[in-house]
Structure formats: structure tokens, C-alpha cells
N, C-alpha and C positions, 0 to 999 in steps of 0.2 A: 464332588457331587455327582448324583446320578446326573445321564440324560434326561429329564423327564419328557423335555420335549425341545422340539425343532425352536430354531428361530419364530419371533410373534408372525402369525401370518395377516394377511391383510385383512382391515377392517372392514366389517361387513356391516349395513342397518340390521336393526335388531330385529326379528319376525315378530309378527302379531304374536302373544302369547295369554294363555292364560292365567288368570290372576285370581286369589281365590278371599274373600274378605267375611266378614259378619256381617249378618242384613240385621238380625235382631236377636236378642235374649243373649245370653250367658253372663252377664251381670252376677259376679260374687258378692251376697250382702252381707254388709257391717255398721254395728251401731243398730241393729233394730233387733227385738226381742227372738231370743233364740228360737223360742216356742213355733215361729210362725216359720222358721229357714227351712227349706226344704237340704233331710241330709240324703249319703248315699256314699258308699264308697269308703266308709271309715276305716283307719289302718292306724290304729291305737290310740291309748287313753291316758291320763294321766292329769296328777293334782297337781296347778303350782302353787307356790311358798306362802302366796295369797288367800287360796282356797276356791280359785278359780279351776273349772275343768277344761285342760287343755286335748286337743284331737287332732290327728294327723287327717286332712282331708283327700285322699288319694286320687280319689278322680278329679279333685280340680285342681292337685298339688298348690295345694295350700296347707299352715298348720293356723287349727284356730282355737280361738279360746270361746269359755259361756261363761260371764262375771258373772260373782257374787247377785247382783243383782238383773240376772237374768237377759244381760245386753251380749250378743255375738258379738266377736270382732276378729276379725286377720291379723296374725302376728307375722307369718313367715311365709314369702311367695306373692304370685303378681298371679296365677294360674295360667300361666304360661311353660307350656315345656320347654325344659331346656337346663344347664349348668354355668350360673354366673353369678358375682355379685358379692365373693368371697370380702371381706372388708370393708365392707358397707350396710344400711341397713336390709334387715332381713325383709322386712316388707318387699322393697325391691329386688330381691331377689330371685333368681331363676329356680327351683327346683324340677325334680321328677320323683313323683311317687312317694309322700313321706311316708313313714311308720316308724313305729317304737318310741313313740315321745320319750323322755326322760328328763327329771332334773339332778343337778347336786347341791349338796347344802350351801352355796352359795346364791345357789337362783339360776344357775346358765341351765339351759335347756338345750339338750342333745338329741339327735335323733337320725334316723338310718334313713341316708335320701339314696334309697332302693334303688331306685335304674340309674343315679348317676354313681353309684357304686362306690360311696364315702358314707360316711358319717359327721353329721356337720353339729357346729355348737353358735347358740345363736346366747351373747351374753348379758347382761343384766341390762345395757343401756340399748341394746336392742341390735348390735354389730355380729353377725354370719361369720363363720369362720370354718376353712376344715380341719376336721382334727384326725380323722384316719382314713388313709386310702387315696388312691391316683388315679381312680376313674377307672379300673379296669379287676375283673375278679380274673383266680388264678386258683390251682390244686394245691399250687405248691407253696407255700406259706414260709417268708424269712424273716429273721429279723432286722433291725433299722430302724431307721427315720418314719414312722408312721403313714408322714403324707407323702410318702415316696415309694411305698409299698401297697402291691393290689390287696382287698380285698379275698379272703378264703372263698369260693366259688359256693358252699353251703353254709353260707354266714347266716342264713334262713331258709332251711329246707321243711319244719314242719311248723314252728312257731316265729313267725317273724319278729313280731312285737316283743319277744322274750331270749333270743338269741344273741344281745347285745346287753348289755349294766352297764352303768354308771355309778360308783358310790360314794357318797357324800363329799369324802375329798375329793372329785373331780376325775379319779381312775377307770378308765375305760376297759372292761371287760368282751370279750367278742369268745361265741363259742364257735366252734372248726367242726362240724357235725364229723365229718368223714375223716377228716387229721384225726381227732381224739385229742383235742388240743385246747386246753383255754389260754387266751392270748391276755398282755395286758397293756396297756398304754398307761403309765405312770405319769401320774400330774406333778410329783413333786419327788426330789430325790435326783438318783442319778439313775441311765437317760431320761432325760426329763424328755417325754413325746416321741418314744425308742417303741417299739411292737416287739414285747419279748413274750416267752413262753412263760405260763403262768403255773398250770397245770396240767397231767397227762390225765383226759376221762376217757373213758370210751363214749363215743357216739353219744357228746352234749346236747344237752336238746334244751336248751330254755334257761335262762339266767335270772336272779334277783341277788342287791346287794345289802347287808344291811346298815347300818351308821357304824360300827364296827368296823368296819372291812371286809367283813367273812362274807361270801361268795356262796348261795345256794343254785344246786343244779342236779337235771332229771339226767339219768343215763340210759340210753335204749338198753343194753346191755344190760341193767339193774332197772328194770322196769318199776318195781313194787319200792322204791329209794328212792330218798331225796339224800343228797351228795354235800357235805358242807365242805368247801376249801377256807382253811384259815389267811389271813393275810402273808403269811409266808409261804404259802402255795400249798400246804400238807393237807391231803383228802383224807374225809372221816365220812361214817355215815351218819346221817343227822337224823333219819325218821322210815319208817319201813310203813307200807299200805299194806291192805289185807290183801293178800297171792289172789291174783287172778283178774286184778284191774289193769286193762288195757293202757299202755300210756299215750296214745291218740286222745284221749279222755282226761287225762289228768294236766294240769299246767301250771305253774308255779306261777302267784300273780305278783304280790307285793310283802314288804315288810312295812311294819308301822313305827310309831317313836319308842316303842319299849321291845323290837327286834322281835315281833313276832313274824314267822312268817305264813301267807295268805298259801292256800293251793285251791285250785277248783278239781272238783272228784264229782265227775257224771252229774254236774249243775249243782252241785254242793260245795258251799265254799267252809272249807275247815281251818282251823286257827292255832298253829303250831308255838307254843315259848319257846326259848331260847333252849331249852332242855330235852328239846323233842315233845313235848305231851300233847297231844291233842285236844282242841275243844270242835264241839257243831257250830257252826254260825248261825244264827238266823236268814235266810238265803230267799228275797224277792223270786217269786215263779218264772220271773221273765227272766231272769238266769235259767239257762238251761244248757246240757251237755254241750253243746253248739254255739255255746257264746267266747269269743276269744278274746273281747278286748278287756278287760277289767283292772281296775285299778284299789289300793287303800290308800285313803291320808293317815297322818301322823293319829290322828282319833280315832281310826278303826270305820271310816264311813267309806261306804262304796259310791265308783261310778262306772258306768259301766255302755256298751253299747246294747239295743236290746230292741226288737221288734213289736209292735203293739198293733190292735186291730182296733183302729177308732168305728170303723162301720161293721157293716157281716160280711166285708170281704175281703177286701186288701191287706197286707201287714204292710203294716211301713215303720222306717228307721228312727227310732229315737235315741239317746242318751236319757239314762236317769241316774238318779242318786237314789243310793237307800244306805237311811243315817244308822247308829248304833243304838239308835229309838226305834229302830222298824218301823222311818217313814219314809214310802216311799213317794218321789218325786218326777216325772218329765221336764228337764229342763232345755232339752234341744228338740226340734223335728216333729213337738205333735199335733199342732196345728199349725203345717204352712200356708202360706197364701198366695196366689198365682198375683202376677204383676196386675196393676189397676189397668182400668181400661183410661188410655189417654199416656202411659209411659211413654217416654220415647225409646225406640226400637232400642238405640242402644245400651239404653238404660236398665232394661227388661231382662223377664228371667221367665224361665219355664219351667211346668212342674212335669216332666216327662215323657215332650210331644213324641209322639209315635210315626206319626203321617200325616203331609201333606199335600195340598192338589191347590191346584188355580182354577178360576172363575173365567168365562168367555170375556170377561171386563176385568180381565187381569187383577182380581183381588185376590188375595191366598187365605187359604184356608189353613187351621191347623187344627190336628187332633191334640191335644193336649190330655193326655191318658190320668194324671195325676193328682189334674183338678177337678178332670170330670165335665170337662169343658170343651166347647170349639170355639177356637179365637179365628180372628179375622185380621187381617194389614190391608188394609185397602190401598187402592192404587196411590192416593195422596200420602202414604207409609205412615197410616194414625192406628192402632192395634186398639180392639175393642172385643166385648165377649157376643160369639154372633150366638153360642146356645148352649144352655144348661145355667144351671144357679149356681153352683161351685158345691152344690150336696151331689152326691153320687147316689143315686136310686134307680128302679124300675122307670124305663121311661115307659111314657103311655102318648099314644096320639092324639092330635086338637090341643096341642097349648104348650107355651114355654115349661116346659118343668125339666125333673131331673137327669140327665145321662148317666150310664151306668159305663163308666173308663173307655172314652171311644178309643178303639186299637187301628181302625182304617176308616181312611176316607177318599171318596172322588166327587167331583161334578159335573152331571150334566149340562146341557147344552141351554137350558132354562136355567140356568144357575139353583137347581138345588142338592145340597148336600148331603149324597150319600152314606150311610156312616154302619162299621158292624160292630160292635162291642166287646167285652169282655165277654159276656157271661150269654152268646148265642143270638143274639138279635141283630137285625138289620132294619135303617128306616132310614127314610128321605124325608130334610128336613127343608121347609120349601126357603125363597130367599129373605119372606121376612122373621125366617128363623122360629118356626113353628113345624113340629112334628105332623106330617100326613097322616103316615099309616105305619103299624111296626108288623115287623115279618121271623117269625125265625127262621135262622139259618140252617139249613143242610148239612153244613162240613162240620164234620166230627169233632169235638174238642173244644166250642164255639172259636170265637174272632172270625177270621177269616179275610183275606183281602182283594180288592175293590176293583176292577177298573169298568169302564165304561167305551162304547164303541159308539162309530160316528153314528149311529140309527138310536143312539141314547138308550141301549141296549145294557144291564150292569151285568158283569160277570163275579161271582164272587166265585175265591178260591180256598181251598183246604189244603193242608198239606198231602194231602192224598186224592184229593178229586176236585172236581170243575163243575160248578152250575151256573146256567143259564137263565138269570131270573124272567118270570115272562110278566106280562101286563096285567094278570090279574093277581099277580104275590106268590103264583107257582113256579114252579122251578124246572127246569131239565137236565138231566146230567148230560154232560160231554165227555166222550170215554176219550183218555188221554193215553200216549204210549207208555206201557210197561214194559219190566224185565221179565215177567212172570210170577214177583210177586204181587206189588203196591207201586203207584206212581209216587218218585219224592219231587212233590211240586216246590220253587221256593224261591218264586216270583211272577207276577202279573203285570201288565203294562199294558198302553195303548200309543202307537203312534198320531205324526200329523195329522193323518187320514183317517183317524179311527179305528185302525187294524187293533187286533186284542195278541198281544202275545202271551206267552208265559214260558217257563226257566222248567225245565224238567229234570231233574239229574240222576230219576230213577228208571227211564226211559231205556231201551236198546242202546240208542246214542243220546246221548246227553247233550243237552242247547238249549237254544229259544226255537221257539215253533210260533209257529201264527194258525190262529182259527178264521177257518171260512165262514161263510156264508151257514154252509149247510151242519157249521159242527164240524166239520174236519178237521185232522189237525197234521200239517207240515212241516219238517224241520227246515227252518233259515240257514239257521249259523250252527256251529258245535262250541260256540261259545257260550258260556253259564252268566255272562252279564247282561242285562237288557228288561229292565224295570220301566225306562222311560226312554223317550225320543227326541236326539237334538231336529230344528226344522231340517238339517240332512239327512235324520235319517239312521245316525250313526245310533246305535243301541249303550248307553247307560244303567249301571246299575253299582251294588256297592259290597264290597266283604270287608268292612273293616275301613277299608281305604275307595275312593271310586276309582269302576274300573269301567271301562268301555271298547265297544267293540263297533270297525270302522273297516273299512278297503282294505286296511294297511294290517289287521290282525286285532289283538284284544293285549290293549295298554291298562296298565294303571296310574293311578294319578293320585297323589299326598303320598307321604310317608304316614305310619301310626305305629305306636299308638300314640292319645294326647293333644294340645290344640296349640299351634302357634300358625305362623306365618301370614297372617291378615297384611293385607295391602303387599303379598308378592306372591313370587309366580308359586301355582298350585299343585306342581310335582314337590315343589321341597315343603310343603306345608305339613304339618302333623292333625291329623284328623281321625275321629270315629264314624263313619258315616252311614247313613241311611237314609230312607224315605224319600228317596231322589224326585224330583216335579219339576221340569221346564215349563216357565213363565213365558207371556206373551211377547217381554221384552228378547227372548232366544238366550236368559241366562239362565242357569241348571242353579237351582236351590236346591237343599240338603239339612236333614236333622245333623246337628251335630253334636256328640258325648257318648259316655260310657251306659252302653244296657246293665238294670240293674234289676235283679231278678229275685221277687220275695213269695212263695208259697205257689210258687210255679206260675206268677203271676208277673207283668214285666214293666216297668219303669223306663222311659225312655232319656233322653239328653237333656242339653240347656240351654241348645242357641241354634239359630237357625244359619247357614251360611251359603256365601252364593261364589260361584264361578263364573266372574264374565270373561268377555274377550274372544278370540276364536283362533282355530290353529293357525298353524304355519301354513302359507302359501304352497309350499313345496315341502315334501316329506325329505325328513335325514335320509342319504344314500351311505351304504359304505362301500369304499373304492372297491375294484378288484382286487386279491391281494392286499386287500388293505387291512387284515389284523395280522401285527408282527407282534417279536419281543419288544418292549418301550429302549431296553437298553443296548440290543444287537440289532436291532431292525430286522431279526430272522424269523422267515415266516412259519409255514408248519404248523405242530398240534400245540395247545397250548396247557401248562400244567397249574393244577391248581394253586394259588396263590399267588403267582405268578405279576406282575406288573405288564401290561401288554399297550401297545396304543394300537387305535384307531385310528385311518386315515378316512374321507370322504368329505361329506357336505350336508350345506343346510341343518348344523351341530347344535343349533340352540344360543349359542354365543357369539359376542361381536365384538369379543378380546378373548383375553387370554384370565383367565379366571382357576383361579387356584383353590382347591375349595380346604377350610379350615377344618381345624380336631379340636371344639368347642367343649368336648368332653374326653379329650387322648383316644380319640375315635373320631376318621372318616365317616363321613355320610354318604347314606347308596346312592343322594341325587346330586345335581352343583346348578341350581336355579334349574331353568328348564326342562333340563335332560337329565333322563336314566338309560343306561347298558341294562338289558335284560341277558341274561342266562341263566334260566328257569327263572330266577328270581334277582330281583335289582343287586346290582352288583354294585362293589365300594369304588368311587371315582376319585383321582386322585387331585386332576387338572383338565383344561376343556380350553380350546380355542375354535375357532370358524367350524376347522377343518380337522380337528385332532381330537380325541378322548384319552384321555390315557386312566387305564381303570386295572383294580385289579381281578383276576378270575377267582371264582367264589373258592371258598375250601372245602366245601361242600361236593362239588364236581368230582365223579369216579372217571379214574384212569381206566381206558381200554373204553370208553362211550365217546359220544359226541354230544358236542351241544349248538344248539339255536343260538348264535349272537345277534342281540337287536340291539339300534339305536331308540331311543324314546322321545321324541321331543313336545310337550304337550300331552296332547293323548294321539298323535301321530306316530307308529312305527316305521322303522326303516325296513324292505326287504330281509328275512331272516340267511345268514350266513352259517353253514354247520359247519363247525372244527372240531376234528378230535382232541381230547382229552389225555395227555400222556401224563407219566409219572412226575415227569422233570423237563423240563428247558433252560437249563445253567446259562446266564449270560453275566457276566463282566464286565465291570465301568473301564472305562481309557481314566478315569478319577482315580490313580493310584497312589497313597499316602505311604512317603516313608517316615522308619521311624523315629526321624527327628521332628515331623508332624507337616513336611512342607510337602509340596505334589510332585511324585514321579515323573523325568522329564529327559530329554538326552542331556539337557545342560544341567540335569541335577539327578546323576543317577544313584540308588540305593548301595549302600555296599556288600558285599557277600558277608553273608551270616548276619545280617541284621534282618530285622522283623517289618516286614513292610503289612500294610491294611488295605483290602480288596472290598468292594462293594458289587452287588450286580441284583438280579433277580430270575427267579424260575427254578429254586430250591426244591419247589413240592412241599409236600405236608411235613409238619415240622410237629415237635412233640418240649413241653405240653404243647395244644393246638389253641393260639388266641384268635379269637373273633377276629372277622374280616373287619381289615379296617384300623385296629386296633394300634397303636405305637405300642411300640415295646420301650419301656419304663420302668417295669418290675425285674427285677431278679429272684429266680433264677431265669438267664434269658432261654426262648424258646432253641431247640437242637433240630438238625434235619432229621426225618425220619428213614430217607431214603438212607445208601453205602454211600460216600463221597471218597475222593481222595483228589490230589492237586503233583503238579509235577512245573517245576520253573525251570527252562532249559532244557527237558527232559530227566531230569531229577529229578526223584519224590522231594516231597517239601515235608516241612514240621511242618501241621496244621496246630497253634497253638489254640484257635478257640475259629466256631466256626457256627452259624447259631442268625438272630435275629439282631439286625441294624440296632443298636440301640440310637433310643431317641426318633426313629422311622416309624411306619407303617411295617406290621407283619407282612409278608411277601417281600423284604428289602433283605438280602442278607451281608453277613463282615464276616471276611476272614481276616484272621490274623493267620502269617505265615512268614516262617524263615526260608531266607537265600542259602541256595544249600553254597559250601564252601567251595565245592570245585568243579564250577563250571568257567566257561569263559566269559572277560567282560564284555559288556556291548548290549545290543538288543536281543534279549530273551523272550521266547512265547512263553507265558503260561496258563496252564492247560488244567480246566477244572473238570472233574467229571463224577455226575451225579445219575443215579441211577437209571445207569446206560446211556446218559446223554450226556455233549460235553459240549462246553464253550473255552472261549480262552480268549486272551488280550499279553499287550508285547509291552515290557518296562526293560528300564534303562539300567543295568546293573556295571557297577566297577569295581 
């Protein structure tokens, strides 16, 4: 075994830490009429056996169904990210990302769970299983054992939902866009559950299978074709389009019970027999060029995904059906309804809060953009609707009436709530939730966002410019720094004390800046976080992930994309975040979910979540000299992929903690703590005083990088080390090849094959994701010249390549004793482009 690390070092109490949990909303609902569920995020469609329409829900990885009778419900997933649960029910299960529902004539429903990079089948009694793939995509494509083999790396390059079949008997189809390869996984026969080669296309793009067997498929290559394979793998052409249709445009949807097959052609759905002839469909408007998910049942009735405009403005997400009677139906998404008032927080759901802000009495405000609505969580945690009727209209002043999608909001110092809208307005609504006065706004494009200064002063912002509301509903601009052409403004905030910042990033230098008194504007920081303010002061703000900026430099904090980790610490947590607001409690609340973006108009998340707790006392140091190799202790430049430890303190941990391959993949955090170089780096194991992590693969040789510890939102002092090609080091873990440990009392014999481990390889070809175990064959090869010498003799390198069963950056040789050297203690000496390590075995 490698080194990974020293002896446990001693126990330390654990540091305050951050802990990041759900305050309220993200509630997935089931059991209540589909009509009213708010969708978003759909990533495919399909009929089951029933006549139920089943949908991959991607952004809450969930898959769900709309019954017959019009009731939602969860079939597959907890909307937790993550990969588990394989032999169990599917409800509880882990996914990431579904699409491509599918069934086979038996009722098992299949489907591509995208970022955990399988294909899973969930069967008739409701039990998950995987049926192809090992968690990891590759170029290089073999055959074998299905769940033992990655993934083609363009299993879904332009049609996801279409890149995979299933047919009736249960055979699994996968198209290789860039192989030119269709694969198949055989249900029945001999290997039963083997990934052989099916058929040679060029550049597949899209799969349907029929009750037959026969395999239809688009070829980029043969644009104006649809491609039949028969069940013996032989390609025909099955149907030609008229020259000069695009195939971005064209996509093969379904077959029905008499093997027609479905195509969509520029929002036209046409209807192929078995003999190639074409008929016109009758085709709903709301099908249009731009609709990818669609589906046929066995009767020729569609469903499909599809956007609708219940008012004059918004589109939002529905599912409908349209029968072979030309009727058409909504049966998901078109009337949802925002949680009652009186839910409990965590029972609650939201229809696409945008932004939130707190009250001098600590009650939080929310823009809820999707209801049209502002909700309230008062301090006693009771959620009620503080304004709007849940109609989206022209608001007007003097009275409860309609909001028109608030996009921002803040609060003055009298608690009343600020707010700008979709469609160019601003107004302050007082606190017993009555419109004063409405203003339009300034900034180009409407919205605009919000904040407010300790003299209750509001600044609203544009993506381009800054105004200064004054007291009578006019405004002043504040010239902000440019490059010389336009400011890219794309953040506002105000601290404890009322200072107004804002994020410039079209600026000379790019930062946060603070306005004075007089309008002027100073740059702080050169850092692009800083939306909101802890009471220290430290600047907050969010891309995706929260990031913040403190003493110690500008950390980030969650992994994304996705949402788990509730009730632990909030660097390993998976988040989307925005709309960041410190409460009076000093804990940072946060929108949290997937932006969803309809007719240039934007839909926000589903749950509100909070970060309490506070850093470490003491920030991680790392020692002098304290980044080496993990397995030579040799200090120097470090190469990419490398295995390296860290030595220092104040780590995050208060053992020795090993972090897991939950999906045959390392994660960039291990609780507390992330290694930054540029960007979070894959950890392997972590104690008090030790990190052992690897360097990204990403990192160019002949540069330098910034090594940080992360703990919290706490950085360590930055460390620069050069970057070289290679740093070869060798385990004293030498295997011979009767399989027991190189020793003096057990030494290898001449011309036998002894197995070497180490790390500091370099780029390796193909190149797997940081993190990744190697599991797939073909395994990964160094990229760098190697060569090996034992005693001073070349050695046979018989295979030399990625650890299997490890993390990439681990490598094995196998190598023969050459025959004529002397017995006894031999050096052997590895050396990888231009660098070399080596280690001493026992030979007789």
C-alpha cells in the first residue's frame, strides 16, 4: 500500500465550523393534482404501460409520474444529490440528473442518471438497479461486463434524451456519437449484461427502438436519413428528408404498436410506416422547433414538454398531451400554487424566490418572483403572504393589489419593503403591506437590484449603471468605473454600518468598491464577492457556490452543483446559491436551486437555506516546506496529478478522516476543508496536521501555483510552487510476483515480475478526471517518455499506466528482474520526463 500518510497524529477539539441546513421551502410534492406543481428543469418524457406520463425531473433529480387521473407522484429519488440505493427501493434512492426515461415491454423503466454516469433500471416492484456503466465516462469504449465498464464520454452530445433505447425485450442500445459505434447490452442470450458492439454509424445522434428489434437512428454524416439497424446489427436506409434540413432540427421521437416511427422536422411531427412512407401529423402549436422532449404511446397520442403563457407575460413549463382526436390537454405545471400561508417551513415550497432581505425585527422577507408574491417568515418561523394576491399584474399605489414578478427586494430602517420588478418598476410597500408610491426605474432593461444605506437612502442597480433614488421619486446617477467602454455591474450590498457596495467587473480593476457620501466610488477589495456582510465585515456573495472574501483572501464555500448536505459542514455541501441576506441572528441565509430561464425572463429556486456557526478560531497554516510528494516526502515543484501531502495546522479535523468514492470518484472537499490551486482540488485523506490531496490535471508545467488550505471560509496564507512535468516517486510497498511484499527475508527472484506503486506520473492519456479510480479498461498510459532500470539494468516494463482500483494520479508498474545482475539489495530507478525517483527491493 501506498504511504498515504504518517502515523494518526494527535487528537485535537474540533473548531467551530460551519454548518449549513434548510430554514424553509424545497418540499417536492406528491399525491396532489399535477396542474397546481410547479415544473422546471424537465430532461425527458415518456408513457408507462398504464398510460401514465412519466418525466425525468432534473433539477430536483427526481423521476416523476402524472396519473391517469391527474395526481403527481415520485417514483425515483429522495432530490438529494448524490449515487446510492442500487437494490433497494427507487424512491429512496440517490440520483443526479435523470433523463431519457424509457420502458420495455415488460414495465422496467430505464433511464440515464447523467452525472452519475450509468444507466439505471428501476423494475416493476419498484427495486433500482444498475444496468450499464461504473460511474466514470471514457473515449475509449470496450467490451465486457456492462457495469464494469465506463460510459462513452458522448453518450449525449446533442440529444440526450435520444442517445440511449431500450427495446421491448429489455436490450439496451447506447449511441458513441464520436466512436461511430452503436453498443448493445443484451437482455437475453449469450453475454447476458456484456457491452458489445452492435453497429458501425457514423456520428449517431439519436436512438428509437421498435417492438421488433430494429433500431432507428439519425447520422450527422447522413443528415437528410433516418438509418434502420436490423436486430442483427445490418444498416439500411429507412427514409430520406427533403436536402437541406438541418439535423439540429430534426430528432427521432418514438415508435407506436404498429412500428411506426415518430420524427419531429422544425416543430412538425411526421409519421413514418414500417416501409418508410410518410404521413403529416396533426401537431399542437406548442410543439415547436425548440421542443426536445416528446414522446408517442402505443395509440399514436402525444406528450410532450411545452411552454404556455397563462398571463401577457411570463411562459412557464407545462406538460400536455395531445390525443389522435386533436385534443389538446395541460396536464402538469399550469396552475401552480405557492405554499399556504401557515405551512411549516419545512414543509413549504417556492415558486421561484429571487431575493431576500430581513426586517430591523428580524423577519425575512422573500421575493417570490413566480407567484407574484412577497412572503414573510417572521421571527416566531410562521411564513405568511405579506403582499400581492398570487395574480400577477400592474401594481398601482394605495392598496393590496397585484405585483408584477418582484425580482429584488430590501428594507429600510421603518421596515418597509423595497421591491423592483420584472417589467421596470420600483415601490415601497409600507409594513402593513400596502403599496405607497410606484416609481420607474432607470436601469435599462427593467429589474434592477436593491440595496439601501444606513441614512435609508435606496440605491438601485443596472447592469450598467447606478442610481441614487432621492426623496422626491428622482433619481441621480453615480458614474461608476469603466474600461472605456460600459460598467459590468453584478452585485450591490450594504454592510453593518450601512456602507453601499457593489461588484464591478467591467471596471480598470475589477472588485467591490464602496460609495461615499458624495457619490464616489473606491475600490476595497479585487475581489468579485461581496453581495452582503457578516457582522465582521467579511464580504459574501455567490457564483453558483458561496464565496467570500475575508483577511485571509476570497474562499469558497459548498461544492455544486445540486443540494445535499443539510445538518453538516457547508464546504462539502452541494448548493446553487444566491440572493445571500445576513439575519439579525449573524446567520447568512440563501436562495437555494437551479435558475430557470423562460422568454428571457428568470424563475428562481425552492428553498431557502441558512449557514450558522462561525469560523475557526485560528486560520489553517501550512508548515515551511511543508508541501512534499505524499510518497517520497520530496519537496520541490509539484506535477500535475500527482498525490502530494500537506503538512501544517489548524486542518479542519480532529482525526484522521479518509474521505470516500461514493460515485468511483474523490470529492474536491473532506468535511471542513478544501486545498485550493486555482480551483478545489481532489482530497484524498485529512488529519489535524496533514492533507494529502492530489494536484489538479489541469495545472500547466513550467507555471506556478497558489497552494491554499480552506477551512470554513478561512484561508491559509498562499504557498507558490512550481509546476513541473513529472515528480516520479515509488512506494517501499513492493509486490512480488507471487503476490506477497518485497522484503530482505522474502526477496523477489531474478526474471520474475515484481508490481511497483508510487505517484507523480504527470498527465497520463486518455486523461480521467481528477479524482476518478481507475476501473475501466483500457487503463489510462503516461503521457510523459518513462523508462526503469533495477540494479542498473533496463527493466522490461510490462505494463505501466493507472493503479487500477485507485484514484488517477496512483500509478503500477509491472516490471521484470533483469537476469544478470547480483543478488541482494538493488536500487530501482524510475525516470519520467526528466525526473526520477527510485526505491531498493530485495532480489535473489
Amino acid at each position: 500500500m501506498l504511504r498515504f500518510l504518517l502515523a494518526l497524529l494527535a487528537v485535537v477539539p474540533l473548531n467551530a465550523q460551519l454548518v449549513v441546513d434548510t430554514y424553509a421551502g424545497g418540499a417536492i410534492l406528491s399525491g396532489v393534482p399535477a396542474e397546481n406543481v410547479a415544473l422546471g428543469g424537465i430532461a425527458g418524457i415518456t408513457w408507462d404501460p398504464s398510460g401514465n406520463v412519466v418525466f425525468c425531473d432534473t433539477a430536483n433529480n427526481v423521476i416523476r409520474r402524472v396519473r391517469t387521473d391527474g395526481i403527481i407522484e415520485t417514483i425515483a429519488g429522495t432530490g438529494v444529490t448524490g449515487f446510492a440505493g442500487d437494490g433497494g427501493l427507487a424512491t429512496s434512492a440517490l440520483i443526479n440528473s435523470p433523463s431519457s426515461p424509457q420502458y420495455d415491454g415488460a414495465g422496467n423503466l430505464y433511464f440515464l442518471d447523467s452525472l452519475n454516469n450509468r444507466i439505471r433500471r428501476i423494475d416493476t416492484n419498484g427495486t433500482i438497479t444498475t444496468v450499464v456503466g461504473d460511474g466514470q465516462i471514457t473515449g475509449l469504449v470496450s467490451a465486457g461486463p456492462a457495469t464494469s465498464l465506463a460510459l462513452p464520454n458522448d453518450v449525449n452530445p446533442f440529444q440526450p434524451q435520444l442517445n440511449f433505447a431500450v427495446d421491448v425485450s429489455g436490450n439496451i442500445y447506447i449511441a458513441a456519437y464520436y466512436a461511430g459505434i452503436i453498443f448493445r447490452v443484451a437482455a437475453s442470450g449469450s453475454p447476458v449484461g456484456d457491452l458489445e458492439t452492435f453497429a458501425k454509424v457514423s456520428s449517431p445522434n439519436g436512438l428509437v427502438a421498435d417492438g421488433k428489434g430494429n433500431v432507428y437512428v439519425m447520422s450527422a454524416a447522413l443528415p437528410n436519413n433516418i438509418l434502420r439497424v436490423s436486430p442483427s446489427g445490418s444498416v439500411s436506409t429507412f427514409a430520406t428528408f427533403t436536402v437541406g434540413v438541418f439535423p439540429n432540427v430534426v430528432g427521432l421521437v418514438s415508435t407506436d404498436a404498429a412500428e411506426n416511427v415518430y420524427v419531429l422536422l422544425n416543430g412538425q411531427l411526421l409519421r413514418y410506416d414500417p416501409d418508410g412512407a410518410s404521413t403529416l401529423v396533426n401537431t399542437p402549436a406548442s410543439i415547436t422547433e425548440t421542443t426536445s422532449y416528446l414522446a408517442v404511446n402505443p395509440q399514436g397520442n402525444l406528450a410532450f414538454a411545452a411552454t404556455v403563457i397563462p398571463d401577457a407575460y411570463v411562459p412557464i413549463p407545462v406538460i400536455q398531451t395531445f390525443t389522435n382526436q386533436s385534443v389538446l390537454t395541460t396536464i402538469a405545471g399550469g396552475t401552480p400554487k405557492p405554499a399556504p400561508d401557515g405551512t411549516p417551513l419545512r414543509d413549504a415550497w417556492f415558486l421561484g424566490p429571487l431575493s431576500i432581505a430581513f426586517s430591523p425585527t428580524g423577519d425575512l422577507y422573500i421575493a417570490e418572483f413566480g407567484a407574484c408574491l412577497i412572503r414573510k417568515i417572521s421571527v416566531a418561523g410562521v411564513l405568511s403572504t405579506f403582499a400581492g394576491t398570487g395574480t400577477c399584474g400592474y401594481p398601482t399605489a394605495g392598496g393590496k393589489i397585484n405585483l408584477d414578478y418582484p425580482y429584488s427586494i430590501a428594507v429600510d430602517s421603518k421596515s418597509n419593503v423595497w421591491v423592483t420588478d420584472e417589467f421596470s418598476e420600483m415601490y415601497p410597500i409600507s409594513p402593513a403591506g400596502y403599496i405607497i408610491l410606484s416609481i420607474p426605474t432607470p436601469v435599462s432593461g427593467g429589474k434592477g437590484a436593491l440595496a439601501i444605506d444606513g441614512e435609508d437612502r435606496v440605491y438601485v442597480e443596472g447592469g450598467s449603471s447606478l442610481f441614487r433614488v432621492l426623496d422626491d421619486g428622482t433619481y441621480t446617477n453615480i458614474v461608476v468605473p469603466s474600461n472605456g467602454l460600459f460598467p459590468v455591474l453584478s452585485g450591490i450590498g450594504a454592510d453593518s454600518k450601512g456602507n453601499i457596495y457593489i461588484v464591478d467587473e467591467g471596471a480598470p480593476v475589477r472588485g467591490q468598491y464602496v460609495i461615499a457620501e458624495d457619490g464616489s466610488i473606491t475600490l476595497v477589495s479585487p475581489s468579485l464577492a461581496g453581495f452582503t456582510f457578516d457582522p465582521s465585515g467579511n464580504a459574501w456573495g455567490s457564483s453558483g457556490n458561496l464565496a467570500t472574501t475575508n483577511s485571509s483572501g476570497y474562499a469558497y464555500i459548498g461544492l455544486t452543483p445540486g443540494f445535499s448536505g443539510d445538518g453538516g459542514p457547508a464546504q462539502s455541501a452541494n448548493m446553487k446559491a444566491w440572493g445571500e441576506a445576513f439575519g439579525p441572528d449573524g446567520n447568512l441565509y440563501f436562495v437555494d436551486g437551479n435558475l430557470s430561464y423562460f422568454g428571457g425572463l428568470v424563475a428562481g429556486g425552492n428553498r431557502i437555506r441558512r449557514v450558522t456557526g462561525s469560523a475557526p478560531s485560528a486560520p489553517p497554516v501550512i508548515a515551511p516546506n511543508g508541501i512534499v510528494n505524499a510518497v517520497s516526502y520530496a519537496g520541490g515543484g509539484i506535477a500535475p496529478g500527482e498525490l502530494i501531502s500537506i503538512f501544517g495546522s489548524n486542518f479542519g479535523a480532529s482525526s484522521l478522516e479518509v474521505n470516500p468514492a461514493p460515485n468511483n470518484a474523490l470529492p474536491h472537499a473532506i468535511g471542513r476543508t478544501k486545498v485550493i490551486m486555482n480551483n478545489a482540488a481532489v482530497i484524498a485523506a485529512i488529519t489535524p496536521n496533514q492533507i494529502n490531496v492530489f494536484v489538479p490535471y489541469e495545472l500547466i508545467p513550467g507555471t506556478s501555483v497558489n497552494v491554499q488550505v480552506q477551512v470554513d471560509n478561512i484561508l491559509s496564507a498562499p504557498v507558490s510552487v512550481p509546476v513541473i512535468a513529472a515528480a516520479p516517486a515509488l512506494s517501499t510497498s513492493v509486490v512480488n510476483q507471487d503476490g506477497t511484499l518485497n522484503s530482505s527475508t522474502n526477496p523477489a527472484p531474478r526474471g520474475s515480475t515484481v508490481t511497483f506503486y508510487g505517484t507523480g506520473m504527470g498527465h497520463m492519456t486518455p486523461q480521467l478526471a481528477d479524482g476518478y479510480l481507475a476501473i475501466a479498461q483500457p487503463y489510462s498510459v503516461p503521457s510523459n517518455p518513462y523508462s526503469m532500470t533495477i540494479g542498473g539494468e533496463p527493466a522490461t516494463v510490462l505494463y505501466a499506466g493507472d493503479a487500477p482500483g485507485l484514484s488517477t494520479g496512483v500509478f503500477q508498474i509491472n516490471a521484470t528482474i533483469p537476469t544478470n545482475i547480483t543478488p541482494g539489495a538493488e536500487t530501482v530507478a524510475l525516470s519520467v520526463g526528466g525526473a526520477s525517483g527510485q526505491v531498493t527491493i530485495a532480489i535473489k
